[in-house]
VOGU-3710 file (C-alpha; in Angstrom, 3 decimals, decimal comma):
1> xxxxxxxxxx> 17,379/5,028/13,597  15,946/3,214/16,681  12,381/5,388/15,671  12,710/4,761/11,598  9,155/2,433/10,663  9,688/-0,226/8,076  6,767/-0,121/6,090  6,427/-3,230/3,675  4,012/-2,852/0,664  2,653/-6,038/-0,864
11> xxxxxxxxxx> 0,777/-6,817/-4,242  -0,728/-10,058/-4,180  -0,922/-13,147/-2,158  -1,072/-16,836/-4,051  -1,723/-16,911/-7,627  -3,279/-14,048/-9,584  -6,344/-14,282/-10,250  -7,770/-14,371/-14,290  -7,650/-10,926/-15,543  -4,734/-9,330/-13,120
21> xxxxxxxxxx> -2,364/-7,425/-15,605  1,145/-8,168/-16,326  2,613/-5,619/-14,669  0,529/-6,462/-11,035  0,911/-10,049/-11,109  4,722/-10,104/-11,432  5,351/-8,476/-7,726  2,787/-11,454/-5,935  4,053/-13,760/-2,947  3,578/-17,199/-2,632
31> xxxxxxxxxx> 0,766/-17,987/0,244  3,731/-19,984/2,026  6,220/-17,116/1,581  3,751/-14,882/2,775  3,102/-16,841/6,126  6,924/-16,994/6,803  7,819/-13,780/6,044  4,995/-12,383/8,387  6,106/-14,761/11,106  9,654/-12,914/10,755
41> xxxxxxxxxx> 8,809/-9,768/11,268  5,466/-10,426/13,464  7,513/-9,554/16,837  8,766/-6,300/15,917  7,128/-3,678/17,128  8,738/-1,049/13,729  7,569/-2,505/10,665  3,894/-1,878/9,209  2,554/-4,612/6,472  0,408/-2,686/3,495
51> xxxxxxxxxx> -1,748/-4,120/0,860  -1,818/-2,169/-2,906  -4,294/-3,180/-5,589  -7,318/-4,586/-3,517  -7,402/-7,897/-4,984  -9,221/-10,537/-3,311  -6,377/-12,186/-1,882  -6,807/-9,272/0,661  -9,549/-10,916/2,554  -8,993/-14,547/1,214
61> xxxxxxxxxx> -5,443/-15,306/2,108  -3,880/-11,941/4,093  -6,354/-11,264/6,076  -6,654/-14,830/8,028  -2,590/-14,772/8,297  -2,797/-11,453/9,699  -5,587/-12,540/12,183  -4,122/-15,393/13,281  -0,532/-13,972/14,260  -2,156/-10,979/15,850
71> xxxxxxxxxx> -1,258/-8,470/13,208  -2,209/-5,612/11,525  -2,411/-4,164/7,857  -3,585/-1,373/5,626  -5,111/-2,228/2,567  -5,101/0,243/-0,388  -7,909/0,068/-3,011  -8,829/1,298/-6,480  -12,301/2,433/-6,370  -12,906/1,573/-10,077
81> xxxxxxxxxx> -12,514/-2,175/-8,870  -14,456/-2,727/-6,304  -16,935/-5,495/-6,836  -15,274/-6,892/-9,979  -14,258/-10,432/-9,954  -10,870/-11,011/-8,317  -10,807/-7,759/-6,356  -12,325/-6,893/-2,979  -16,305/-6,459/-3,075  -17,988/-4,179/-0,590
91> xxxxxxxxxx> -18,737/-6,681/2,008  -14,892/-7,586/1,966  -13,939/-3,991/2,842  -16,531/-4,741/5,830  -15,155/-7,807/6,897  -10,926/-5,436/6,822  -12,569/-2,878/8,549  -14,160/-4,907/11,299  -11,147/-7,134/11,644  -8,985/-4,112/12,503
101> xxxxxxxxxx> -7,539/-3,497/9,499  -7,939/0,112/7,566  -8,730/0,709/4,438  -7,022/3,541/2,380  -7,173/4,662/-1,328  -4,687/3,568/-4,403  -6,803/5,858/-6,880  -9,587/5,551/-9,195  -8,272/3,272/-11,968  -4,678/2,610/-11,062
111> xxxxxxxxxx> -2,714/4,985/-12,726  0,501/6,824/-12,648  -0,297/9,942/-10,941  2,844/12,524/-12,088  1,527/14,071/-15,154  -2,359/13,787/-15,269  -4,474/16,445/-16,046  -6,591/18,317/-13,434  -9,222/16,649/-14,078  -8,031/12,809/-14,068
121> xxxxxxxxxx> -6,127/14,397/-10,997  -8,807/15,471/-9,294  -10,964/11,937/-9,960  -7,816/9,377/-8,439  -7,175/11,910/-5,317  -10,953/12,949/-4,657  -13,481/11,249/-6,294  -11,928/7,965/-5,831  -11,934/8,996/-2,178  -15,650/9,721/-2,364
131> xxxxxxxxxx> -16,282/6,354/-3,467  -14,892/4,240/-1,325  -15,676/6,136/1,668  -19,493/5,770/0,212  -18,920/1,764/0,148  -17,164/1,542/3,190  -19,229/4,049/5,230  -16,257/5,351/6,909  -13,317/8,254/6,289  -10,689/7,254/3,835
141> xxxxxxxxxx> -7,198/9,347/5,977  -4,517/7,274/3,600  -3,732/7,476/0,313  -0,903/5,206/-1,763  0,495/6,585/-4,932  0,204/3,859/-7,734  3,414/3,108/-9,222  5,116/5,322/-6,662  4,087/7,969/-8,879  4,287/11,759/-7,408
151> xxxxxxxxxx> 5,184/15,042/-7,735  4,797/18,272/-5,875  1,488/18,807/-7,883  0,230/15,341/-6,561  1,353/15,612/-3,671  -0,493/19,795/-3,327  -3,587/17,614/-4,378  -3,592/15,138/-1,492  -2,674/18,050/0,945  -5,917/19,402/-0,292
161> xxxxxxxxxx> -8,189/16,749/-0,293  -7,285/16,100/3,371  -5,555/12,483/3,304  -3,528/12,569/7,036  -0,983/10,052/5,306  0,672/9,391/1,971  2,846/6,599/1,240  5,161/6,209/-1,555  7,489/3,013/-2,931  10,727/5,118/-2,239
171> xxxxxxxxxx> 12,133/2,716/-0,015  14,134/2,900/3,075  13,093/3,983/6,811  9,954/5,909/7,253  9,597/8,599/9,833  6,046/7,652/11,491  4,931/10,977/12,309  5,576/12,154/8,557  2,650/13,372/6,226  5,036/11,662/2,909
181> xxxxxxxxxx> 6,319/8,308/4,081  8,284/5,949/1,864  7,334/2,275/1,204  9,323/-1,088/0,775  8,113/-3,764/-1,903  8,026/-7,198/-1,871  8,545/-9,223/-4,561  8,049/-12,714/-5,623  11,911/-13,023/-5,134  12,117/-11,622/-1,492
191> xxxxxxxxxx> 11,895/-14,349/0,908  11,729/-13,946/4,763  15,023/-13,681/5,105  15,715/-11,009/2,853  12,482/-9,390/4,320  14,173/-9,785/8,063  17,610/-8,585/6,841  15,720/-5,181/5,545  13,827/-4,485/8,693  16,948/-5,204/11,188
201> xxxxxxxxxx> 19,013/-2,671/8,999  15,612/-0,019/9,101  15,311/-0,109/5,584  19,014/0,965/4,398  17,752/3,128/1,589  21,347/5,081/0,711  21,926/8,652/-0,266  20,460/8,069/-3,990  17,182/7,223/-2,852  16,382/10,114/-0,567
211> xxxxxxxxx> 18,116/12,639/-3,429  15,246/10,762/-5,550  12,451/11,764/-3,131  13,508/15,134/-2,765  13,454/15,581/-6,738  10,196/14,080/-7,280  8,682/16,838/-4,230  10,051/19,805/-5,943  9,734/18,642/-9,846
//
């Protein structure tokens, strides 16, 4: 398991901003949280730190943390949202991108992918991509399924549209040479601790959760 990558997947630094739905706010980490959690895990070399919902706290409060301790992230953005108040504008995505972070795609409007139509389909896992490679003047490889929501149809789509990496919120160990690599999330409950006791036991994600992947490829 020496080779497993801990990927962490965060929603939110601070306090949500006006407008953030129920559902996204509830998952955000306090600023101070944030800083000791990432001071944790900043000295080993297998865990990767991504950013869902491109809210402004990207650039605001992440991004400066990440600086600062000589780390890395990939942020993942609707394209629907980009410009609108509390989420990252298109000089933001400038300022990731020339800080050394990478920019990847949650979708067009932040929806559950399993069980759109071809069409909706075709505008989170494309056109979204289209978009925010247009804004960011650079290839989108990365794509994030909202929700952690996939199937082999989504997944078929993605193949398709040529994204070189897909993440998930399956939990456990990710291979990092894998197309389809699982995600951990953390919560406004987690706390460094319990964020260092999941990367020093690669992820621990049990027989239930991989038997849960496998469905959701083949369903």
């Amino acid at each position: 398991m020496k080779d497993r990558l801990i990927i962490l997947s965060f929603h939110g630094i601070g306090e949500p901003a006006r407008g953030i739905a129920p559902d996204e706010s509830e998952p955000w980490v306090r600023e101070h949280r944030f800083r000791e959690m990432l001071d944790a895990v900043r000295a080993v070399s297998m865990v990767k730190l991504t950013f869902d919902g491109g809210h402004a706290s990207d650039v605001e409060v992440a991004l400066p943390a990440l600086v600062s301790r000589g780390l890395r992230g990939e942020f993942f953005v609707c394209a629907n949202r980009i410009g609108q108040e509390g989420y990252l504008s298109r000089s933001d995505l400038q300022v990731l991108r020339d800080s050394g972070m990478e920019i990847g795609t949650l979708g067009m409007r932040h929806l559950a992918w399993h069980g759109l139509g071809d069409e909706a389909l075709r505008e989170e896992t494309v056109t979204a991509k289209d978009m925010i490679e247009d804004q960011l003047g650079a290839m989108v490889t990365a794509a994030a399924c909202p929700f952690g929501s996939y199937d082999r149809r989504v997944l078929a789509s993605l193949r398709a549209a040529g994204y070189m990496r897909v993440y998930t919120a399956d939990g456990g160990p990710a291979d990092p040479r894998a197309w389809l690599q699982p995600r951990n999330t953390v919560g406004t409950k987690d706390t460094a601790s319990s964020v260092a006791g999941l990367v020093a036991r690669r992820g621990g994600a049990g027989p239930w959760r991989a038997i849960t992947s496998t469905i959701r490829r083949w369903r």
